[in-house]
Backbone bond lengths (Angstrom), bond angles and torsions (degrees), N, CA, C in turn:
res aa  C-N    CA-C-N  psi(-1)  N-CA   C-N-CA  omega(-1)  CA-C   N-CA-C  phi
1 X - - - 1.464 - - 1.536 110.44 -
2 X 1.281 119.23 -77.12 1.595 135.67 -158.24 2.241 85.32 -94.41
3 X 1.143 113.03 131.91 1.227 118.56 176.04 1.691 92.88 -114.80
4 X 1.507 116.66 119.15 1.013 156.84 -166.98 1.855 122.79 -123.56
5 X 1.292 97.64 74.53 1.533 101.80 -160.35 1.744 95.13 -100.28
6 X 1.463 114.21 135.78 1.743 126.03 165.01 1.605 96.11 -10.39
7 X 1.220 93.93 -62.71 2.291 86.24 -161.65 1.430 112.12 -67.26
8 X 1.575 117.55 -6.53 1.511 115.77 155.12 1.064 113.95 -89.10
9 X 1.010 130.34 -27.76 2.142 128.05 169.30 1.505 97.17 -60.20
10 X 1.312 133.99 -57.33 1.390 121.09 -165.38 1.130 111.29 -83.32
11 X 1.565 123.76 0.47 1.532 105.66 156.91 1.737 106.43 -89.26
12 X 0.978 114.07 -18.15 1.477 107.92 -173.80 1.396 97.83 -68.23
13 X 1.277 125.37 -34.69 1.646 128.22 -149.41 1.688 82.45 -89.44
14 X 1.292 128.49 -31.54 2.013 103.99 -176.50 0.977 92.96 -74.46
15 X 1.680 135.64 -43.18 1.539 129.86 169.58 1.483 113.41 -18.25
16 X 1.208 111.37 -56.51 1.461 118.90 -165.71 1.542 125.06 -87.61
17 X 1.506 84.24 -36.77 1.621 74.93 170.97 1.647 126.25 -97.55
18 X 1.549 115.33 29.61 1.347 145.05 171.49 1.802 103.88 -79.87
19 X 1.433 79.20 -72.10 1.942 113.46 -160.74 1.372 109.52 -86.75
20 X 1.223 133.52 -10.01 1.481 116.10 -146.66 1.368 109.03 -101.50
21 X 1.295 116.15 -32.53 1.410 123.76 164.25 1.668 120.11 -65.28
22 X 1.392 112.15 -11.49 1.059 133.32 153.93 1.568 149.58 -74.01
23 X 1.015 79.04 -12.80 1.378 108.64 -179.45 1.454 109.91 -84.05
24 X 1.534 118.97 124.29 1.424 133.21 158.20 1.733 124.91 -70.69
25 X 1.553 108.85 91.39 1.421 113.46 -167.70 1.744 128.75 -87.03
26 X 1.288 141.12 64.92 1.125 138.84 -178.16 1.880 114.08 11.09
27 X 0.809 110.03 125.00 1.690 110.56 -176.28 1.419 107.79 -86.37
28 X 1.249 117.84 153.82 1.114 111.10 -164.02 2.035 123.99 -92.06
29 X 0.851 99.89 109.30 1.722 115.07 -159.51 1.857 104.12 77.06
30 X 1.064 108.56 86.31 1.695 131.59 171.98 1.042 79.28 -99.09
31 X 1.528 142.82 -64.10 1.709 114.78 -141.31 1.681 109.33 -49.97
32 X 1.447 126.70 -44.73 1.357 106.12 157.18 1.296 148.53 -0.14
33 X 1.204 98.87 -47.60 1.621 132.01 159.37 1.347 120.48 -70.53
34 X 1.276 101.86 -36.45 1.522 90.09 178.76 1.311 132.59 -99.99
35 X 1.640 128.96 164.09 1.575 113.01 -168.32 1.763 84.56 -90.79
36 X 1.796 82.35 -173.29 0.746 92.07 -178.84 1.965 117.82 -99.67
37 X 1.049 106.74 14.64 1.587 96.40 154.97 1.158 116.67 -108.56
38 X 1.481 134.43 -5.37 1.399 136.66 152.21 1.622 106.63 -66.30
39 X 0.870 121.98 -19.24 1.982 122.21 158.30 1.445 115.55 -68.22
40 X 1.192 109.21 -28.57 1.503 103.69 -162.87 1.596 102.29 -105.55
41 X 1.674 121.01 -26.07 1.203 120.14 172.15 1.431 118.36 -70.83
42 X 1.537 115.11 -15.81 1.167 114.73 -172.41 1.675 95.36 -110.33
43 X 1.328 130.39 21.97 1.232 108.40 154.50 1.791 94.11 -125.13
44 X 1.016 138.47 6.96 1.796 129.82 128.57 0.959 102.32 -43.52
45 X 1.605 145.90 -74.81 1.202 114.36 -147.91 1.729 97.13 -80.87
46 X 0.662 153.48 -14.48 1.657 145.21 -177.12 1.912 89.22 -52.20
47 X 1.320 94.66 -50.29 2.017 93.05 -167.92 1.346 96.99 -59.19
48 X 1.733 113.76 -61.74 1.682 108.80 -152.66 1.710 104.43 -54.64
49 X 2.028 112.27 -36.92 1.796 87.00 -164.86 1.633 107.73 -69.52
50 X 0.860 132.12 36.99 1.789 133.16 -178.52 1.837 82.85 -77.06
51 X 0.896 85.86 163.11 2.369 102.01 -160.99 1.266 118.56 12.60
52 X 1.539 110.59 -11.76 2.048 87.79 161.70 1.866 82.63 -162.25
53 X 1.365 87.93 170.41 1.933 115.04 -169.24 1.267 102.14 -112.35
54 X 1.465 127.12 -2.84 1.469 136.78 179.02 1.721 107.44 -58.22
55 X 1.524 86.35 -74.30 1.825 91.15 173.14 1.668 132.15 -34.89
56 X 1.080 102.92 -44.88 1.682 129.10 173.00 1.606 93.82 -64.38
57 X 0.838 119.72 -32.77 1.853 103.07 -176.43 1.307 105.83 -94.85
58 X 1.564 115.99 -16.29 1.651 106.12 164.15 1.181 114.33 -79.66
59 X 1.373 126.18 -31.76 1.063 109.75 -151.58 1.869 102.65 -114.00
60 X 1.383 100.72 19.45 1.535 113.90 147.33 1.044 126.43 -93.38
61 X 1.715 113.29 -28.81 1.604 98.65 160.33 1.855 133.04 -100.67
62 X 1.287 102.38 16.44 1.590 112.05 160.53 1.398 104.14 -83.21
63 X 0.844 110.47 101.70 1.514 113.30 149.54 1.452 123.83 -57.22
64 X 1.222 115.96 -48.87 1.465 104.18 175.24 1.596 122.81 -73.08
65 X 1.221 125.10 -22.97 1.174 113.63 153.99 1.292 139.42 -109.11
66 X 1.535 115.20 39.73 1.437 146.17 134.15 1.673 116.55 -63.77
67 X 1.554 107.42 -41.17 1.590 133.59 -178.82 1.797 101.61 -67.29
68 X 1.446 96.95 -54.60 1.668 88.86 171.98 1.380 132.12 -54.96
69 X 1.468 110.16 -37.49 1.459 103.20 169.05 1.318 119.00 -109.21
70 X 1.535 111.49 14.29 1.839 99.76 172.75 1.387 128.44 -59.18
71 X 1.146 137.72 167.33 1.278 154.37 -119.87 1.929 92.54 -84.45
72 X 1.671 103.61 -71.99 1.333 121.05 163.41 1.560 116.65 -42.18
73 X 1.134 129.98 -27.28 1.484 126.71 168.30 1.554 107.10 -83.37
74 X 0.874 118.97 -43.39 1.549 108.11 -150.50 1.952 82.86 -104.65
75 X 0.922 144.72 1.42 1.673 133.31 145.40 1.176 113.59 -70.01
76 X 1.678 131.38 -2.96 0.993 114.18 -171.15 1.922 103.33 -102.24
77 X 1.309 97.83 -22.68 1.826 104.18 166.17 1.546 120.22 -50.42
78 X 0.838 122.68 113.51 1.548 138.68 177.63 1.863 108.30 -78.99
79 X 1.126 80.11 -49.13 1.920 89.12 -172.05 1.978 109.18 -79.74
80 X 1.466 109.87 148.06 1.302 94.65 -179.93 1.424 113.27 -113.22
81 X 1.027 113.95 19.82 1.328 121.36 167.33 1.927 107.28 -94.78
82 X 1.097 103.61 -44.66 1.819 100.81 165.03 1.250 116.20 -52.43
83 X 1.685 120.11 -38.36 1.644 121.09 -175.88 1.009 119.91 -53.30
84 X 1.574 95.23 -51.15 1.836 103.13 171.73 1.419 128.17 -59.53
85 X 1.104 96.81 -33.55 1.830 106.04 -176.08 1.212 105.18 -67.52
86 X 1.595 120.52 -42.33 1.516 119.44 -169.33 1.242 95.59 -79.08
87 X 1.176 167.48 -14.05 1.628 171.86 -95.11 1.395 89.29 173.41
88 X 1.036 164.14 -49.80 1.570 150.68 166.40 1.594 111.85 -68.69
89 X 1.293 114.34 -37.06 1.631 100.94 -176.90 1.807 91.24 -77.35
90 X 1.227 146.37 -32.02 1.364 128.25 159.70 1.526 134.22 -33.32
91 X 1.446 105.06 -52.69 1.232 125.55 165.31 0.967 130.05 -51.68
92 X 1.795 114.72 -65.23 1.289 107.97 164.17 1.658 142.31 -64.05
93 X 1.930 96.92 -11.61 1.171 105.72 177.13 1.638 121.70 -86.95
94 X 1.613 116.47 8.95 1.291 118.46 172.58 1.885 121.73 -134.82
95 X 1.755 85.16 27.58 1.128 104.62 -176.61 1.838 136.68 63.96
96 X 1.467 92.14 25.14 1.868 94.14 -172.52 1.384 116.48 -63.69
97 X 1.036 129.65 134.05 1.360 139.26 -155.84 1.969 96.21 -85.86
98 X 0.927 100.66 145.65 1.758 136.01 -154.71 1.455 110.07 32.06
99 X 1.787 98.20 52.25 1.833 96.38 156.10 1.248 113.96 -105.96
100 X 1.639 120.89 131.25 0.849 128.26 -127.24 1.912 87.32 -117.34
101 X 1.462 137.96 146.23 0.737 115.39 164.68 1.549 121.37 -102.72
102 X 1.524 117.15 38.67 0.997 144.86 -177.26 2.176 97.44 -99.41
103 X 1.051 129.13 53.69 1.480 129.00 -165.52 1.936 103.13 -23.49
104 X 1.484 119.99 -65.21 1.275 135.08 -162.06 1.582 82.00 -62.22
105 X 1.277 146.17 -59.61 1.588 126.58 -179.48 1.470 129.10 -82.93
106 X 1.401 102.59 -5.87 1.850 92.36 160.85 0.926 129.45 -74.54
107 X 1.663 112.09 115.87 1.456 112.57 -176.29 1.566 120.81 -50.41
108 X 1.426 116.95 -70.94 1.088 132.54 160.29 1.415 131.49 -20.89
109 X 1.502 117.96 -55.18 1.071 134.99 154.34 2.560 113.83 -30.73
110 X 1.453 75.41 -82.84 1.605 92.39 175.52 1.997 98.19 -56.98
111 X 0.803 131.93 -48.59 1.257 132.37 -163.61 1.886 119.92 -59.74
112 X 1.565 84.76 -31.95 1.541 104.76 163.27 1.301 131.74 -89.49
113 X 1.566 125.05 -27.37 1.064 117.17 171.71 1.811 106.97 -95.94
114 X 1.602 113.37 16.56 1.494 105.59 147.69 1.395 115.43 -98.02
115 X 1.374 115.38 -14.30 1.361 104.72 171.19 1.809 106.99 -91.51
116 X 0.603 129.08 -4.04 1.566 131.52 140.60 1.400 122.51 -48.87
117 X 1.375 121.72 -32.25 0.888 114.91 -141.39 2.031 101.37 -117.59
118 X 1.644 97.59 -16.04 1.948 124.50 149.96 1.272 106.86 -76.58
119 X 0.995 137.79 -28.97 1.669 124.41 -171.71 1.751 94.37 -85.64
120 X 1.328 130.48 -31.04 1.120 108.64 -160.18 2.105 106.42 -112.61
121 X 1.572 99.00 19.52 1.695 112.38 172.13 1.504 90.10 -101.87
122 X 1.503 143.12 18.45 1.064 150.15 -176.82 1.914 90.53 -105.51
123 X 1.088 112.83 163.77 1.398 123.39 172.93 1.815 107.87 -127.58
124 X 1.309 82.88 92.72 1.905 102.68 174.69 1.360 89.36 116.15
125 X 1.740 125.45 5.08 1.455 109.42 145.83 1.387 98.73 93.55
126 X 1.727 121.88 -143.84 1.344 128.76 -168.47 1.492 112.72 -57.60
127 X 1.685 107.27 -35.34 1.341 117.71 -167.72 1.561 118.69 -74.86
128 X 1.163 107.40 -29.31 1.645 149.73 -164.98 2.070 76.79 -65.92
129 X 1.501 100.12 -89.93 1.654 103.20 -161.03 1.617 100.96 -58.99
130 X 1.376 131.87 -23.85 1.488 114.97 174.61 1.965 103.50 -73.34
131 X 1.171 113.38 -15.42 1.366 85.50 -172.74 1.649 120.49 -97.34
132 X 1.599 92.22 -10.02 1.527 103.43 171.13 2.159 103.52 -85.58
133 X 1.402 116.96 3.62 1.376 113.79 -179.55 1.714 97.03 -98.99
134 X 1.397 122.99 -16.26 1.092 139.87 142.26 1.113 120.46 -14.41
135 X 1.069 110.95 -105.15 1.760 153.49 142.88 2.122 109.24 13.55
136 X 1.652 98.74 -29.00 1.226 114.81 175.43 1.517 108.48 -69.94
137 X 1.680 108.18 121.03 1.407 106.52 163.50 1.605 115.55 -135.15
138 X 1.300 108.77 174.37 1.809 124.53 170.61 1.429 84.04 99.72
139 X 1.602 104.50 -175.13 1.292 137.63 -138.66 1.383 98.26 -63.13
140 X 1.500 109.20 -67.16 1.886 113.06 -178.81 1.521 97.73 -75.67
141 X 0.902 160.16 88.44 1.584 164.05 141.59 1.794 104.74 -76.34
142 X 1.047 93.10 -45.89 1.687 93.60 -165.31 1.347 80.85 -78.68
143 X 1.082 157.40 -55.34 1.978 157.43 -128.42 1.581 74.94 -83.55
144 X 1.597 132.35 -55.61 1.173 113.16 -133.31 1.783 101.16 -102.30
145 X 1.165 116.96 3.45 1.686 124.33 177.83 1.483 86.70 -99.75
146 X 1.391 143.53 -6.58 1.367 135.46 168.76 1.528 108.79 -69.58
147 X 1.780 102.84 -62.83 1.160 110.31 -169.53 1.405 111.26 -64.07
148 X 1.138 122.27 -51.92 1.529 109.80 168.65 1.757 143.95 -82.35
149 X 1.272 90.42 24.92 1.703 115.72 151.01 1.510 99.05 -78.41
150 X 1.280 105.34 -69.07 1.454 107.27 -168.57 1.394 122.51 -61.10
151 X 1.352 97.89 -31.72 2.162 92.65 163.61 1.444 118.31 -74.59
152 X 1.113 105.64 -48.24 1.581 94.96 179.09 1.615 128.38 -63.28
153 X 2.083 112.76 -38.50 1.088 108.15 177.94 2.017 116.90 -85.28
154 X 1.139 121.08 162.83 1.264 115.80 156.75 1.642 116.87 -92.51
155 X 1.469 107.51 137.13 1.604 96.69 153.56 2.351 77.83 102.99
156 X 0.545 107.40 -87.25 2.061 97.52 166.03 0.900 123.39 -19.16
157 X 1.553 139.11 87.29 1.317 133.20 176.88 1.439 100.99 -106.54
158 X 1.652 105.47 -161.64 1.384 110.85 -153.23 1.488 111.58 -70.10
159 X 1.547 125.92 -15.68 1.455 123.14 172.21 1.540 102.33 -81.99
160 X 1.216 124.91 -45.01 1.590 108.15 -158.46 1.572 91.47 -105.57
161 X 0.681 148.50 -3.40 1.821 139.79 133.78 1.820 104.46 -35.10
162 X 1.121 123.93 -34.51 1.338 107.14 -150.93 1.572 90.65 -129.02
163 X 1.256 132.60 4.75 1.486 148.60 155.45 1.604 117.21 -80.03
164 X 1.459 92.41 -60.53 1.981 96.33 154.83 1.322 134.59 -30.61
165 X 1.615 90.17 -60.76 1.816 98.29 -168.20 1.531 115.83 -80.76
166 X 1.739 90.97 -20.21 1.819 101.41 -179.61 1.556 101.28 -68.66
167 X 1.122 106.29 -38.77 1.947 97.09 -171.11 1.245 105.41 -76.55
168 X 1.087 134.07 1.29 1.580 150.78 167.65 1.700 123.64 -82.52
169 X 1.659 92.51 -13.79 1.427 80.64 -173.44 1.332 134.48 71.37
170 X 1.900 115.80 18.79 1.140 129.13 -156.85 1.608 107.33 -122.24
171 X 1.324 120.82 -11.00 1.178 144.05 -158.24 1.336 122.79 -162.68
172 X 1.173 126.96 91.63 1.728 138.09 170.66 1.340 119.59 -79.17
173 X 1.506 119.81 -44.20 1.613 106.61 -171.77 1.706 92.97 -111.15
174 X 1.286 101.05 99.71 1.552 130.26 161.70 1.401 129.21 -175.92
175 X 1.160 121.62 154.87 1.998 122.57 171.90 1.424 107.09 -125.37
176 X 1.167 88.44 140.20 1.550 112.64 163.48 1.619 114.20 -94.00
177 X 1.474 112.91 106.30 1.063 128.20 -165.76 1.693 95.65 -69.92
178 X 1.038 122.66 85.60 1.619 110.33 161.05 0.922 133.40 -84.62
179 X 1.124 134.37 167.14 2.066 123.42 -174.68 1.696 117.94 -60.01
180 X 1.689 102.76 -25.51 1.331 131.74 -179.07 1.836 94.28 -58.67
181 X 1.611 106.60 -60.72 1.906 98.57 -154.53 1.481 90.08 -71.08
182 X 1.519 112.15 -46.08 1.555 113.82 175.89 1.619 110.57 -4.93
183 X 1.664 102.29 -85.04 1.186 126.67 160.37 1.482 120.05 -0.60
184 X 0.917 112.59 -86.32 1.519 153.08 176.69 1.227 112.94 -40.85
185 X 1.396 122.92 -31.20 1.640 145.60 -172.24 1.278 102.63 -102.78
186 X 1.128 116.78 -39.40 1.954 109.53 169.13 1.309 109.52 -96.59
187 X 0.987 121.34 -5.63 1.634 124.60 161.36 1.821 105.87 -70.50
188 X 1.176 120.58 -37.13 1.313 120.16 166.84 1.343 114.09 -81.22
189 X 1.323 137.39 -26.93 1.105 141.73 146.29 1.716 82.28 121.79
190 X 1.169 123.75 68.49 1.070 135.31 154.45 1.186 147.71 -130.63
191 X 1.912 108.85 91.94 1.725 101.21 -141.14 1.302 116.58 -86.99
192 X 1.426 117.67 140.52 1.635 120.49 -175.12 1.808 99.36 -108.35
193 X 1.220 73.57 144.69 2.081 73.06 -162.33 1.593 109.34 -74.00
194 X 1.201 113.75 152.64 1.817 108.55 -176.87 1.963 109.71 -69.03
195 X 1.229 84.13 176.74 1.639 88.78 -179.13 1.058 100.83 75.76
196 X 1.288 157.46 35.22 1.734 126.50 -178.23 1.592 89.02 -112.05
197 X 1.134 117.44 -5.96 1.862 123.28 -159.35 2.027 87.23 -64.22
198 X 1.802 116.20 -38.43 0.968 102.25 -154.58 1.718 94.89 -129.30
199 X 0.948 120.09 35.34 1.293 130.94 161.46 1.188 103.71 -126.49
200 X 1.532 113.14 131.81 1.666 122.08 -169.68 1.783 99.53 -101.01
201 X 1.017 104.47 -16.44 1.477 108.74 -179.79 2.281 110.26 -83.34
202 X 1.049 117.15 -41.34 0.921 141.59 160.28 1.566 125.13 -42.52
203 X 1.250 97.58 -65.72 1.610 114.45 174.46 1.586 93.60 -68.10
204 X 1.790 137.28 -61.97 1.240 108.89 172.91 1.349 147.80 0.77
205 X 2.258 86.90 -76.51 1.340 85.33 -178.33 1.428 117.25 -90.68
206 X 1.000 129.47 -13.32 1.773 123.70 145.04 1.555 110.96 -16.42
207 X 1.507 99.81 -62.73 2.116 101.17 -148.14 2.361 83.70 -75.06
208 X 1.008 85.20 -39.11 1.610 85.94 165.84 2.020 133.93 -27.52
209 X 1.671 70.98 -73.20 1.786 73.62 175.76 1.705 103.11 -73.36
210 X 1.265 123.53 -41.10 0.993 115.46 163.73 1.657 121.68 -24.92
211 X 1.161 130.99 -81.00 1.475 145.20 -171.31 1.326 83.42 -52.86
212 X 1.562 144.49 -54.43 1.153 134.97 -142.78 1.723 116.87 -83.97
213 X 1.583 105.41 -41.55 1.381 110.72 -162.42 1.259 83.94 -99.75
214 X 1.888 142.00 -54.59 1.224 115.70 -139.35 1.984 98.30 -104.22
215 X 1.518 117.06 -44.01 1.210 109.43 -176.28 1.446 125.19 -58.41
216 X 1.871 110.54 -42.55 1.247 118.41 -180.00 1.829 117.70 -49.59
217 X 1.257 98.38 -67.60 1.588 120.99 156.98 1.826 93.24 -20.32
218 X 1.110 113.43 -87.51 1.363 131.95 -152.95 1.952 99.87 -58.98
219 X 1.135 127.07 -27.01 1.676 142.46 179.21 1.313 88.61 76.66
220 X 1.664 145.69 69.51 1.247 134.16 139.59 1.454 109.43 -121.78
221 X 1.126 117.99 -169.51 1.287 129.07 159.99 1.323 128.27 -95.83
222 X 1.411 117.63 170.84 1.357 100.46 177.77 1.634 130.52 -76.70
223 X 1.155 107.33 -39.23 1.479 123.08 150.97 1.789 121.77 -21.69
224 X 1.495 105.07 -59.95 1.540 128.38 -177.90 1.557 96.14 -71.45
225 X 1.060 126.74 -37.88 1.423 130.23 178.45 0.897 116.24 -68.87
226 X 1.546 124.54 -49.23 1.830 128.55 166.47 0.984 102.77 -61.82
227 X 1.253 165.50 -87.94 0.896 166.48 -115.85 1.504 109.83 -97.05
228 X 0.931 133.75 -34.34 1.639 129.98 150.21 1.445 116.23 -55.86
229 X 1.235 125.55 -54.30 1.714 119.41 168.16 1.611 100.49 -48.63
230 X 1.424 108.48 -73.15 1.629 107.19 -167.15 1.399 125.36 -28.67
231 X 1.279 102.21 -58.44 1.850 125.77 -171.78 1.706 107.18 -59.02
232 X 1.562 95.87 -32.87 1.758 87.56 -147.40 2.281 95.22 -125.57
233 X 1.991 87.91 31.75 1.455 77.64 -168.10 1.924 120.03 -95.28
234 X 1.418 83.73 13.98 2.026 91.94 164.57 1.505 118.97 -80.97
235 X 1.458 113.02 -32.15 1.434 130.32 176.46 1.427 104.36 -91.42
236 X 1.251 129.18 -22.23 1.734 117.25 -169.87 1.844 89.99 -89.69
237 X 1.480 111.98 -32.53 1.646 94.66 -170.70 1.747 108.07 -85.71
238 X 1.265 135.03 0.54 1.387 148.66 131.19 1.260 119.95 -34.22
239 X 1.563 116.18 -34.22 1.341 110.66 165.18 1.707 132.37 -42.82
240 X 1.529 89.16 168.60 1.372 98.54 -172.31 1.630 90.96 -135.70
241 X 1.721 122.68 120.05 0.991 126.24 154.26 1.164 127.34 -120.81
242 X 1.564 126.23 47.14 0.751 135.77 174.68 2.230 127.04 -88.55
């Protein structure tokens, strides 16, 4: 799949030994740490950055309309036609791209108050289904807390399924292909073929050779690997590999 030649390992490796100690690494099972409306705000924004990351930075720094749809507010709605409304006037009020003010056709909109609606058939709620995603062991563990993010939630596909659980501390050997590492990979001159964003089979074996040829080689994980491109990718595309 991914053609992985020595003179792309040794650019990855100045990559690393630049950035890597630099790099801010998710600990492993933090969600512990976290409540449970810091679970649920951080899988809103997984929905809102779908076609731009703009919105997600507004609507991380409003506090008050973070407050409208936090965890404790919006359990207290009974009706599901209010859920949506309060979860669409958010949306539309920080501009997320295809919220629709049509409620019955926003995807996003509806997509969240069903994933609202799995976190809380859990018992203790957000924390409840992360600790039974926990609970996953043997070899594919991380493959299989991917795939069933993505079955159970709507609107989570195979990048922000595996962006979620990584900032969770739930999942180490995987990447979240962002437009950022994208970047970064044809900047090394390493081409990843199009379409994989929406083929789950595809993107697999991508994050695959990935873990295989460049992290293993390199002694990180995949996690440590995303997150070193991501963090540090204004200064890594400044590079010089010449």
């Amino acid at each position: 799949m991914l053609k992985i030649t020595e003179e792309h390992l040794n650019k990855f490796r100045k990559v690393k030994k630049q950035f890597f100690l630099k790099t801010k690494v998710p600990e492993k099972d933090n969600w512990k740490s976290w409540t449970n409306n810091e679970i649920w705000l951080h899988l809103i924004e997984q929905v809102i950055v779908v076609g731009s990351s703009v919105p997600a930075d507004k609507f991380n720094k409003d506090i008050n309309l973070r407050d409208q749809v936090s965890y404790e507010e919006l359990i207290k709605i009974k009706d599901e036609k209010e859920l949506k409304k309060k979860i669409n006037n958010v949306l539309r009020a920080i501009g997320a791209r295809y919220a629709s003010s049509n409620i019955t056709k926003c995807r996003k909109t509806n997509a969240l108050a069903h994933n609202f609606k799995v976190f809380n058939c859990f018992n203790g709620g957000p924390k409840g289904l992360l600790k039974r995603l926990a609970g996953f062991e043997g070899e594919n563990a991380d493959k299989r807390k991917i795939k069933y993010a993505m079955k159970i939630f709507k609107y989570i596909q195979s990048k922000s399924a595996r962006d979620f659980l990584m900032e969770l501390g739930l999942v180490r050997d995987a990447v979240a292909l962002d437009v950022r590492v994208q970047k970064i990979f044809k900047k090394i001159t390493v081409e990843i073929p199009k379409g994989f964003e929406a083929n789950p089979k595809l993107y697999d074996e991508i994050e695959r050779d990935i873990l295989t040829k460049v992290c293993k080689p390199l002694r990180i994980s995949g996690v440590e690997f995303d997150r070193m491109l991501y963090q540090n990718y204004k200064n890594i595309m400044k590079m010089s590999f010449g």
